[in-house]
C-alpha positions as CSV (number, residue, x, y, z in Angstrom):
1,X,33.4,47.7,-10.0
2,X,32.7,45.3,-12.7
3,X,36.2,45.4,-15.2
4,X,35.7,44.1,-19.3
5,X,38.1,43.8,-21.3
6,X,37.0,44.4,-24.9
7,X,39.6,42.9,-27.3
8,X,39.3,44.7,-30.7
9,X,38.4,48.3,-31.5
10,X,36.4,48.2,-34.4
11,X,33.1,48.7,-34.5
12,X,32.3,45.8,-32.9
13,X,34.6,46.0,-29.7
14,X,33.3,50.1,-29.9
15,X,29.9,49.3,-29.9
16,X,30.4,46.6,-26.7
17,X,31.8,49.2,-25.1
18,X,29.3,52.2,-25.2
19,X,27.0,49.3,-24.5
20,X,28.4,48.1,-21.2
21,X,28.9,51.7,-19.5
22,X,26.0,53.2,-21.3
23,X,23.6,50.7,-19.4
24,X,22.1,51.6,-16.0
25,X,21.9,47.4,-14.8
26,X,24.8,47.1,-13.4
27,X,26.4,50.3,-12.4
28,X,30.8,51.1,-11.9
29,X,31.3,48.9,-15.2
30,X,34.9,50.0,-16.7
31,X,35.7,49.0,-19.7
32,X,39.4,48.5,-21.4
33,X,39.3,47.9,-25.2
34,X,42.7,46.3,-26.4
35,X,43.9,45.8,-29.7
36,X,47.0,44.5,-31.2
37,X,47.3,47.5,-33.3
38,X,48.2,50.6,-31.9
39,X,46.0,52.4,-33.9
40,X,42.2,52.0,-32.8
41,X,39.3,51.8,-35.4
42,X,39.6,48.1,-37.0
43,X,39.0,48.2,-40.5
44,X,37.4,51.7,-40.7
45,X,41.0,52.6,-40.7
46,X,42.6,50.1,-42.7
47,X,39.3,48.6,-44.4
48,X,37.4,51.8,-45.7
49,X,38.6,52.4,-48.9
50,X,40.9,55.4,-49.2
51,X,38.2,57.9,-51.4
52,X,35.2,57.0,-49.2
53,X,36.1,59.6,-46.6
54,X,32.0,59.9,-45.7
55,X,32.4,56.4,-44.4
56,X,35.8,56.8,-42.6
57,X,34.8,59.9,-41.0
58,X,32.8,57.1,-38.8
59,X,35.9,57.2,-36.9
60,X,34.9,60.8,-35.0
61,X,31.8,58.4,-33.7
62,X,34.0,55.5,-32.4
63,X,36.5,58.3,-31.0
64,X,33.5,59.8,-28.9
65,X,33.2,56.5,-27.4
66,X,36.9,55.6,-26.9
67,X,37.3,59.5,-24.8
68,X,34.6,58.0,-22.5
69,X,36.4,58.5,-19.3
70,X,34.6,54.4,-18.2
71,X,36.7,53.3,-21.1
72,X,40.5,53.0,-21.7
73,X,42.2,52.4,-24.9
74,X,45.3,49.8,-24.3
75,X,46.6,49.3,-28.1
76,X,49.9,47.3,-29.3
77,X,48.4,44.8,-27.3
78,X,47.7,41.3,-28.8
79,X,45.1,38.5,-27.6
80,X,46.7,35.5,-27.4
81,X,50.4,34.4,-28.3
82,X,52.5,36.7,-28.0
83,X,50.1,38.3,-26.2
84,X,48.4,37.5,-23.0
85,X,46.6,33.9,-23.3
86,X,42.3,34.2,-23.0
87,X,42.9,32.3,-19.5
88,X,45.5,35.1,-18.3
89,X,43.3,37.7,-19.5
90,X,40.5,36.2,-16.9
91,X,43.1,36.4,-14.0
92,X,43.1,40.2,-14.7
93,X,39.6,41.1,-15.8
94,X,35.5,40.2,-14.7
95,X,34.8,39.4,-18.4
96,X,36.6,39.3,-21.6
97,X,34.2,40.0,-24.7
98,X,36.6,38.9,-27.9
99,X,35.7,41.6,-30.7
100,X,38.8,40.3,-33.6
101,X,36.6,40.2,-36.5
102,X,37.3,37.7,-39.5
103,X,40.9,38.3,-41.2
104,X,41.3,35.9,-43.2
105,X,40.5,35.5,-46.6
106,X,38.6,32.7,-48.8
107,X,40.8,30.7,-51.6
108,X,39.6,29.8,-55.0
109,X,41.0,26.4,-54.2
110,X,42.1,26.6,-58.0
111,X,45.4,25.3,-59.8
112,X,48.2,28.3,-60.5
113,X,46.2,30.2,-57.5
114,X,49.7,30.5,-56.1
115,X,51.8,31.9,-59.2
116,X,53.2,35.3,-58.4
117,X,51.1,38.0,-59.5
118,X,48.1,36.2,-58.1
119,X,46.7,38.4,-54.1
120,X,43.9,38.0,-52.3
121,X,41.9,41.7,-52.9
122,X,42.4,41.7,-48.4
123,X,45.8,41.6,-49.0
124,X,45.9,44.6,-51.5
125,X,43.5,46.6,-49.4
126,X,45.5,46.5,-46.3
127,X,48.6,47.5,-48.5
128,X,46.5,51.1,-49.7
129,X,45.1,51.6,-46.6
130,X,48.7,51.4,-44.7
131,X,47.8,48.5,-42.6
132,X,51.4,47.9,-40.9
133,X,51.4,43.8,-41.7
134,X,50.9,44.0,-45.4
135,X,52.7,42.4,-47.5
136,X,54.3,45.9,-49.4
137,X,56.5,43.6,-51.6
138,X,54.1,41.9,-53.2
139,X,52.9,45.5,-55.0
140,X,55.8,47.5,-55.6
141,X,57.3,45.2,-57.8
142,X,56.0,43.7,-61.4
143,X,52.7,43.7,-60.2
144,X,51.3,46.9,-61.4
145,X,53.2,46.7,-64.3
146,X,50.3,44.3,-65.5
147,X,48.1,46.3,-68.2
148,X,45.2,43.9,-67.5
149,X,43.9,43.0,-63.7
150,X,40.9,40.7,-62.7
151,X,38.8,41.1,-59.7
152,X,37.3,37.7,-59.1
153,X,33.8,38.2,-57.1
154,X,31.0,40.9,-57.3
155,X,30.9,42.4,-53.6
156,X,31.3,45.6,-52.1
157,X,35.6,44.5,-51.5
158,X,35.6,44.1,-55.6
159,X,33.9,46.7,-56.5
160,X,36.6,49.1,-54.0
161,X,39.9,47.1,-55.5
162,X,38.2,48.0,-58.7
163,X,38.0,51.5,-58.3
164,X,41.2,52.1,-56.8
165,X,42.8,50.3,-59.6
166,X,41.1,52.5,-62.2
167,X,41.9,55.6,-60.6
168,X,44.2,58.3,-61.5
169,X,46.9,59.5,-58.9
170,X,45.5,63.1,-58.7
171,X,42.1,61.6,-57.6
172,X,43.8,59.5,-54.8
173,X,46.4,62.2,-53.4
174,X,43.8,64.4,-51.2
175,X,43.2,61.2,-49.6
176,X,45.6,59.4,-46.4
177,X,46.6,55.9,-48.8
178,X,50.4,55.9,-48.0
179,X,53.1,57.5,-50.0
180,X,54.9,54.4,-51.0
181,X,51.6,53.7,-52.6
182,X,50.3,56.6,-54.3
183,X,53.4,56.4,-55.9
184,X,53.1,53.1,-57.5
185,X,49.7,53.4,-57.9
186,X,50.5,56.7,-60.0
187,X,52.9,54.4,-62.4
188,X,50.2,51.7,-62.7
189,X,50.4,50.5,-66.1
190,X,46.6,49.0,-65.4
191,X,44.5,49.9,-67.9
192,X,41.7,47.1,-68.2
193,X,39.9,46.2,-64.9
194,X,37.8,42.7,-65.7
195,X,35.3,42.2,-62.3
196,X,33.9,39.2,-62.4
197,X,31.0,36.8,-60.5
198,X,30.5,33.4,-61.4
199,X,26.3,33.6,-60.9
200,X,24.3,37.0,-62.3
201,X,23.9,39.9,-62.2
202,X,20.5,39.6,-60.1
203,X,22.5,37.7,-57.6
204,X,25.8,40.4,-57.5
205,X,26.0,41.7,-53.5
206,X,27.5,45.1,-53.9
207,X,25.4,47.8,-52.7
208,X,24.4,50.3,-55.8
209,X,25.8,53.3,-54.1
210,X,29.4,51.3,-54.6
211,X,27.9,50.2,-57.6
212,X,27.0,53.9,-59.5
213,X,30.4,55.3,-58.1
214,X,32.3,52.8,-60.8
215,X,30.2,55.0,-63.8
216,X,31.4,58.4,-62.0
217,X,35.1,57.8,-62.5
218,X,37.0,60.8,-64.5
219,X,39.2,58.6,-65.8
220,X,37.5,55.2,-66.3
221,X,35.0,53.8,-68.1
222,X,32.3,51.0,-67.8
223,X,31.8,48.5,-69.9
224,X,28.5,45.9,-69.4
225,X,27.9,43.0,-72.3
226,X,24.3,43.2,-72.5
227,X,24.4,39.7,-73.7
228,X,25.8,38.4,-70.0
229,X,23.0,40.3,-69.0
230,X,20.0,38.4,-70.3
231,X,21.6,35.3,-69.4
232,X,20.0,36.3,-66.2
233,X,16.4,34.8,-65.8
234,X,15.5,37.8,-63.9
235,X,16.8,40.1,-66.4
236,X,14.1,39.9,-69.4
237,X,11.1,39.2,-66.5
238,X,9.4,42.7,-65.4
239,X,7.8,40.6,-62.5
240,X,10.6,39.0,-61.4
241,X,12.8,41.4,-61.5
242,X,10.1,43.4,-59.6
243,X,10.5,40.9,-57.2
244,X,14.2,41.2,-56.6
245,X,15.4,42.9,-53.3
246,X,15.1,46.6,-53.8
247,X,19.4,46.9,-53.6
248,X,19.1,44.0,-56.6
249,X,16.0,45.4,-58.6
250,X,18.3,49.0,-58.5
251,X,21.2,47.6,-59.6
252,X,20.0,45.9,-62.4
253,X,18.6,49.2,-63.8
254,X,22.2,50.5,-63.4
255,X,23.9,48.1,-65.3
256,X,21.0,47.9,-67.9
257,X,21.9,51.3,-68.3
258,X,25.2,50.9,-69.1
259,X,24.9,48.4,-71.4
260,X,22.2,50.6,-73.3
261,X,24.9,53.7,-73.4
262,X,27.8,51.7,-74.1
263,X,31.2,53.1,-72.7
264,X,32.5,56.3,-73.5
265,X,36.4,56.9,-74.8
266,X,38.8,57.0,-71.3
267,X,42.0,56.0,-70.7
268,X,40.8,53.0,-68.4
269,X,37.5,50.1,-68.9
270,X,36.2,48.8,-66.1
271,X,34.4,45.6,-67.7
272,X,31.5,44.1,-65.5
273,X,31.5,40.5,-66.4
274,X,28.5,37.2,-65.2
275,X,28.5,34.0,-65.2
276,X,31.9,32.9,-65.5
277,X,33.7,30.7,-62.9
278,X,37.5,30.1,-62.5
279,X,38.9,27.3,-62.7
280,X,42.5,27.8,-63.1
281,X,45.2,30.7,-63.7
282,X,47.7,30.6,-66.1
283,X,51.3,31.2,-66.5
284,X,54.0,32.6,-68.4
285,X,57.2,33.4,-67.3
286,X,56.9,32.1,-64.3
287,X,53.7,34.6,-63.0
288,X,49.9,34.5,-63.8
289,X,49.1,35.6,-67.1
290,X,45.8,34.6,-67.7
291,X,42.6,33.5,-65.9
292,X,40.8,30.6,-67.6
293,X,36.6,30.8,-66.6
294,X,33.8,28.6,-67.3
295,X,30.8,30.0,-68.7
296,X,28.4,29.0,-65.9
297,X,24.3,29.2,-66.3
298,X,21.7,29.3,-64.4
299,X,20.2,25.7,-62.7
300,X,16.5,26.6,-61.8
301,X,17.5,26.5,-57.9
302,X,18.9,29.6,-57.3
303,X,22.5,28.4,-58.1
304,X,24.7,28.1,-61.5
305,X,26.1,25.4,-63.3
306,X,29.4,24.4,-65.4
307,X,28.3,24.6,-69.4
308,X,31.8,23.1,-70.4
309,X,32.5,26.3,-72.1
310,X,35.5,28.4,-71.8
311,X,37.2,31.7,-72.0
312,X,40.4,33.3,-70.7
313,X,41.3,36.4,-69.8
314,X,44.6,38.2,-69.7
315,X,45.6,39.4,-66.8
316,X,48.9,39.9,-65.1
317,X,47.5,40.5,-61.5
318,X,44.5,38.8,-60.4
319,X,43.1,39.5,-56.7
320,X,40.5,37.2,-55.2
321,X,37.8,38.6,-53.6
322,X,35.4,36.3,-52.5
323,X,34.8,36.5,-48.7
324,X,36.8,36.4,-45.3
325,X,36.8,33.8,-42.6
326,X,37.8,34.3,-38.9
327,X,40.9,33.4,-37.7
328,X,41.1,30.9,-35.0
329,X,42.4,32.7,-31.3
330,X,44.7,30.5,-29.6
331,X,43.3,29.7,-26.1
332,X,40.0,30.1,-27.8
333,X,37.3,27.4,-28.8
334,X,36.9,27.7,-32.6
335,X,34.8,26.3,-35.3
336,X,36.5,25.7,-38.5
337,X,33.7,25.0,-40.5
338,X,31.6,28.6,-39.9
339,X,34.9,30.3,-38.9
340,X,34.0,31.6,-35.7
341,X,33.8,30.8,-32.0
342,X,30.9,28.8,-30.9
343,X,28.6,30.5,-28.5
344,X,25.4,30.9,-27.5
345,X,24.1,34.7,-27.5
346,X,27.8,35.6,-26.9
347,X,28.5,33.5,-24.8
348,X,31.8,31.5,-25.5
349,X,30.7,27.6,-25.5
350,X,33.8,25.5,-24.2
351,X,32.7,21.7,-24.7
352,X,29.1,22.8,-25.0
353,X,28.7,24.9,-21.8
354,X,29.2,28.6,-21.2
355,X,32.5,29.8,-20.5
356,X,32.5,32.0,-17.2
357,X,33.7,35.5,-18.3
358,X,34.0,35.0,-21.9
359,X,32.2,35.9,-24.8
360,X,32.3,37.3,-28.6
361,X,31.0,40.2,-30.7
362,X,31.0,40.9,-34.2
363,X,32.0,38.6,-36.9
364,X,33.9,36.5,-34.9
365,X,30.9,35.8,-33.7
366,X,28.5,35.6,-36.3
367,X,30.7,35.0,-39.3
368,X,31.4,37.9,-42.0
369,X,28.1,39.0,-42.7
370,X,26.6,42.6,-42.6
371,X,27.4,46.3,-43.1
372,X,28.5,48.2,-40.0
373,X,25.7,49.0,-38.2
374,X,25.0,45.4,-38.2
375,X,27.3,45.4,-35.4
376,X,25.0,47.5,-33.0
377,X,21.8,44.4,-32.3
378,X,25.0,42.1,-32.2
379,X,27.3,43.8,-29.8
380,X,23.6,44.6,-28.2
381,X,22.6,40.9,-27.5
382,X,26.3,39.7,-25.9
383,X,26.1,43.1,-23.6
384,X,22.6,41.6,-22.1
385,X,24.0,38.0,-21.4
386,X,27.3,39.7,-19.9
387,X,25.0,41.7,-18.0
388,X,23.0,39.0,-16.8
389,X,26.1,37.0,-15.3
390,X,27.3,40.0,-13.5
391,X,26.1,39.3,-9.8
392,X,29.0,35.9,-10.8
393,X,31.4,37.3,-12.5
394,X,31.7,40.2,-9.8
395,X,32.7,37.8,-7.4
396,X,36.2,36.7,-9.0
397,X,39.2,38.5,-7.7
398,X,41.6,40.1,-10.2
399,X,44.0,42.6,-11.0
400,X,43.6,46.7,-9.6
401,X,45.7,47.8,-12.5
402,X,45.8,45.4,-14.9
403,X,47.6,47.7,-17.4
404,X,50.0,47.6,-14.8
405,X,50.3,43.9,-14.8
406,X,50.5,44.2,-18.5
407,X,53.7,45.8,-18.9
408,X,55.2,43.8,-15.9
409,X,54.8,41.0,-18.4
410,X,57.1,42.6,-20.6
411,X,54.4,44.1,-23.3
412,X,54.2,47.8,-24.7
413,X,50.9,49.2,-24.3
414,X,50.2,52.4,-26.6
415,X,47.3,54.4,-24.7
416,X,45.2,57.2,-25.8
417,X,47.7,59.4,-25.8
418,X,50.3,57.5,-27.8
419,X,47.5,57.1,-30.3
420,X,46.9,60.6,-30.3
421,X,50.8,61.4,-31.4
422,X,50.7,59.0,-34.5
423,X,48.0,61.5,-35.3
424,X,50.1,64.2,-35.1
425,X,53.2,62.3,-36.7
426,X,50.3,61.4,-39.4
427,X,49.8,65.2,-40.3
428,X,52.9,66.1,-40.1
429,X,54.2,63.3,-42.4
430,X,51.3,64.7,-44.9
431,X,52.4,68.7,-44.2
432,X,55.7,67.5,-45.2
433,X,54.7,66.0,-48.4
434,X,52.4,68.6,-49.6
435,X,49.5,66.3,-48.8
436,X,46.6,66.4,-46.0
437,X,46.9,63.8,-43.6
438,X,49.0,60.3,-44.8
439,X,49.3,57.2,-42.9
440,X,52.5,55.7,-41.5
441,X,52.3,52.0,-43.4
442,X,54.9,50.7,-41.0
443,X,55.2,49.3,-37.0
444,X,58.7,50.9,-36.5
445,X,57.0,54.2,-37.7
446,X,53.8,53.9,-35.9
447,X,55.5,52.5,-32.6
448,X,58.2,55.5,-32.7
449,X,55.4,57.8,-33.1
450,X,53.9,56.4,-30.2
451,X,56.3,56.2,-27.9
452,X,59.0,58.5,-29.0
453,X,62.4,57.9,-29.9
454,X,63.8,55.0,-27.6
């Protein structure tokens, strides 16, 4: 019997998993798929924005995988200090495939990035989506008490702090974003959203489904400056623009729309802005009060450049969403420049050469790049070379139970079943409030759930 460990259950580490039991190579392969969390899911859960409940419902597919009887969820489990180290994982399983995405988020690397009132977008998206480290401070205070917020970058994350920023409490409740919240969301004093990308509109890299659902909003409007708009080359060219990605070419037609209808009366604007680059944010009182941008314009290479002209913004909460980075693993090789481990088709390189037993999936991997399914041809690829080594790694002697060995070592794991009851503690909190199902935002709740009352 071949035993993996599978350290993340996102769809990444899911994905591994159904790969390695699903194949017919190597038969007896059991898989355990640890996570620090003792929820399962990865950032379905605490990623997937709140009102996108098509995408979240993902989660039944991953949950088919996890009730696999090859495969055993071991959550509250963390890779890695305070957890067990990559070398003592090894002593207990074949293989080890490391599946712990990219957590971190990019900086601006500008001056005032640091005044209160300034959050990186990952930062407010854990804190709707109940993740149990975010920083819950950092929103229930003066923050939403800004009128005017800007969203710095032009992706798919943007475009979902946007939204949920511009929605009205009534459209939120139905969904699972946390009590605490709803509630401050509900006494958001926001009422102009400024989304902003320092290149074009032809160069934006949300996806035009996220894109149209910002012009469906009851209580928001859009608001597109048809001038930013032909500042884009692309944007007076029929064959260039016919040239454009399809996603690309589509979304230009939606925005050219908008600027063509101008917005309607509601009690929220959601203004798309181009071609302005931040350079610093401003304070007053002690918090940001202001982003200062530099109109930027195109430079013939695909890129932009500074005109020396600028304009600031009022806003009194800024979140930064401009990209995520992986987080280096202690025990782990890491590259700090691409933010991932280096390996070579998944497998872990220590000083150049393959590391028996270990290997990587997902955007630890391969850097943040993708949509989910992206994850199948990668987890797809490391499954072959593990695969490969098996007649090697076979040979290695280590733990019968090593779940067992786990909680000899003083650790808590939360299996399927404990998972199962912060369900049921889920709905219940949500029957309790009048709601449908709402998530418990804390690790005393979540753990107590788990485990019962101690």
């Amino acid at each position: 019997m071949l035993r993996v460990a599978v350290v993340g259950s996102g769809p990444s580490g899911v994905y591994t998993a159904q790969g390695l039991v699903q194949q017919t190579r190597v038969p007896g392969v059991r898989v355990h798929v640890l996570d620090r969390l003792p929820c399962p899911y990865g950032l379905v859960r605490y990623g997937v924005a709140p009102d996108h409940e098509k995408i979240k419902s993902l989660q039944n597919n991953l949950r088919d995988v996890l009730t696999d009887e090859r495969i055993t969820f071991v959550g509250n489990v963390a890779a890695g200090a305070p957890g067990p180290a990559p070398a003592q994982l090894l002593e207990l399983y074949h293989a080890v495939v490391y599946c712990v995405g990219a957590s971190r988020d990019r900086s601006l690397g500008i001056p005032g990035e640091e005044l209160p009132g300034s959050h990186s977008a990952t930062d407010f998206v854990s804190w709707y989506s109940a993740h149990p480290d975010a920083p819950e401070a950092d929103f229930t205070g003066p923050a939403l008490t800004a009128r005017s917020a800007v969203v710095i970058g032009v992706g798919n994350v943007a475009v979902d702090v946007a939204r949920i920023l511009a929605r009205g409490a009534d459209e939120l409740r139905p969904t699972d974003v946390p009590q605490g919240a709803l509630g401050v969301l509900a006494g958001s004093a926001v009422r102009d959203v400024h989304m902003v990308g320092r290149r074009g509109p032809s160069q934006a890299r949300f996806t035009t489904k996220e894109l149209r659902e910002l012009g469906s909003l009851p209580s928001a409007a859009v608001v597109v400056d048809p001038a930013e708009l032909a500042l884009d080359p692309v944007y007076g060219s029929a064959a260039a623009a016919a040239a454009l990605p399809v996603v690309r070419r589509r979304n230009l037609e939606v925005l050219r729309g908008w600027a063509a209808d101008g917005a309607r009366e509601a009690e929220r604007r959601i203004r798309l802005r181009f071609f302005l680059r931040p350079v610093e944010l401003l304070e007053r009182g002690g918090r940001v009060a202001a982003v200062r941008f530099e109109r930027t314009a195109p430079d013939g290479d695909g890129g932009v450049r500074g005109t020396g002209s600028y304009e600031d913004v009022p806003a009194q909460l800024v979140l930064r969403a401009v990209g995520y980075r992986g987080e280096p693993l202690p025990g782990l090789p890491f590259d700090d420049r691409a933010g991932t481990v280096p390996h070579t088709a998944g497998r872990v390189l220590r000083d150049g050469l393959p590391s028996p037993g270990e290997y990587v999936a997902g955007w630890i991997k391969r850097g943040p790049t993708g949509v989910i399914g992206t994850n199948r041809p990668c987890a797809r690829e490391t499954v072959e070379s593990l695969l490969a080594d098996a007649p090697e790694l076979a040979g290695r002697p280590v733990a019968d139970d090593p779940v067992a060995r786990l909680r000899a070592a003083g650790h808590r794991p939360v299996p399927w079943p404990g998972w199962l009851a912060i369900e049921a503690a889920e709905a219940a909190l949500g029957a309790s409030l009048g709601r449908r199902t709402v998530k418990i935002p804390d690790w005393d709740g979540l753990l107590a759930a788990a485990h019962g009352p101690v």
